[in-house]
Residue, then its C-alpha position, 0 to 999 in steps of 0.5 A: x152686860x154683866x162681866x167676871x174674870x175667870x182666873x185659869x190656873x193651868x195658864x195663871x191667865x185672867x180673862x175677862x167674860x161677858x155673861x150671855x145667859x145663865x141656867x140652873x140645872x140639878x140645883x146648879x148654877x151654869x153661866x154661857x160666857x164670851x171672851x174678847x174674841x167672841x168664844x163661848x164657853x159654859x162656866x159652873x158656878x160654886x162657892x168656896x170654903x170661904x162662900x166666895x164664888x168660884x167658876x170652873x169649866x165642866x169636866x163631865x162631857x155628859x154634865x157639859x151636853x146637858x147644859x149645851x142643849x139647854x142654852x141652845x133653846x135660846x132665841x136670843x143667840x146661837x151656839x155652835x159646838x166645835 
């Protein structure tokens, strides 16, 4: 499986997620991610001002129900929603 580091700024922490599966949505890129605990989370793909990719957590609730009901399709794993 694909891995990325997601840099968190608050904490200055780096973890390290595996990429599950991944959608596009509105003409961006949304990656399902696990951390070593098994947790999952939604992370949003962008590009900098240097066209670096960058992720960040989805701030909108609506933004982040939209893009869980479209994971949760999926046959391949499931979602929980805590």
């Amino acid at each position: 499986m694909e891995k990325i580091i997601f840099y968190d700024e608050d904490t200055g922490e780096e973890i390290l997620f595996e990429i599950v599966d991944s959608t596009v949505f509105n003409d961006n890129k949304y990656l399902l991610v696990v951390d070593e605990d098994d947790e999952a989370t939604i992370l949003k793909e962008a590009k900098d001002k240097d066209d670096n990719l960058v992720y960040s957590l989805i701030e909108n609730e609506d933004e982040f129900q939209q893009i869980t009901l479209i994971l949760m399709e999926s046959d391949e794993y499931d979602i929980e929603v805590n």
